[in-house]
N, C-alpha and C positions, 0 to 999 in steps of 0.2 A: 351812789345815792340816786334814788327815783328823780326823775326832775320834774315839773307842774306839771305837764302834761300827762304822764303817767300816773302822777295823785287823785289829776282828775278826773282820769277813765277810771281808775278806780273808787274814786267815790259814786260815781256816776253809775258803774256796772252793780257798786256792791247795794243800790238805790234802786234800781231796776229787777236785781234780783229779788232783795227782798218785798221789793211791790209784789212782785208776783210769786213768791211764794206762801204772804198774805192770802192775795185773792184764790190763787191755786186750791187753798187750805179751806177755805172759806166752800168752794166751788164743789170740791171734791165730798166732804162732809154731807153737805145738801143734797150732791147726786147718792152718796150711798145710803141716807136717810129715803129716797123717794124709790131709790132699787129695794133694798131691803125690808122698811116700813121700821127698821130699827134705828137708835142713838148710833153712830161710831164709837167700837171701844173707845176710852177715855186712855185706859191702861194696857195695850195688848199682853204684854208680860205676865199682868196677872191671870194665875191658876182658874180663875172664875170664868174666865172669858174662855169660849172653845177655841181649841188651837185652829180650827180650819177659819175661824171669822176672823181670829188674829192675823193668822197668814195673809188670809186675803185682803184685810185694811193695812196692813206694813204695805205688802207688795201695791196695791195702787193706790197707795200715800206717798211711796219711794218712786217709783214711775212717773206719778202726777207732780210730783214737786221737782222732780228733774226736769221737767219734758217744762214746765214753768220757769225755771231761772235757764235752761238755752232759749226758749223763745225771748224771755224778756232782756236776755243781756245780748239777743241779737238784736232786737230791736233797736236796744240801747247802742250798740255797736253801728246800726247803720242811722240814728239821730249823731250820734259823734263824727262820721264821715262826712256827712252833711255843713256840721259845723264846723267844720277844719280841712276840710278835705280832703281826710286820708284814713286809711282805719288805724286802732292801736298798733303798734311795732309787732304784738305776738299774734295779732290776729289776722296779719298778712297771710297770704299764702303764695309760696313760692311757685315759678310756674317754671 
């Protein structure tokens, strides 16, 4: 059984990530609106949507929202350091 302290990096991480894949989502949308001059497919899957705009809105929606929950649950990871002194047990790294 997890004990508090693990509950609470995990609320804390799974709080941090989705902040940021929020604003990621938000960020990314807006920049490919101002690159392209077009909406962001809504739907990539659908047959209406050309496969090369599809591709390229997965791939840096997939990129962009990863690259946003490591930054934000590292953040989160070193705000949790700070307040306890130690990082989570898995996010040690052994030397």
């Amino acid at each position: 059984m997890a004990d508090r302290g693990d509950l609470g990096w995990k609320v804390m991480a799974g709080a941090a990530a989705f902040a940021g894949g929020f604003v990621a989502k938000k960020t990314i949308a807006l920049a490919w609106k101002k690159s392209t001059g077009k909406e962001p497919p809504t739907n990539p899957e659908s047959p209406d949507v050309a496969l090369g705009e599809a591709v390229a809105w997965v791939v840096v929606m997939g990129i962009g929202m990863e690259v946003a929950r490591l930054l934000a649950t590292r953040a989160a990871a070193k705000q949790w350091a700070k307040g306890t002194g130690e990082l989570p047990s898995h996010l040690k790294v052994e030397v």
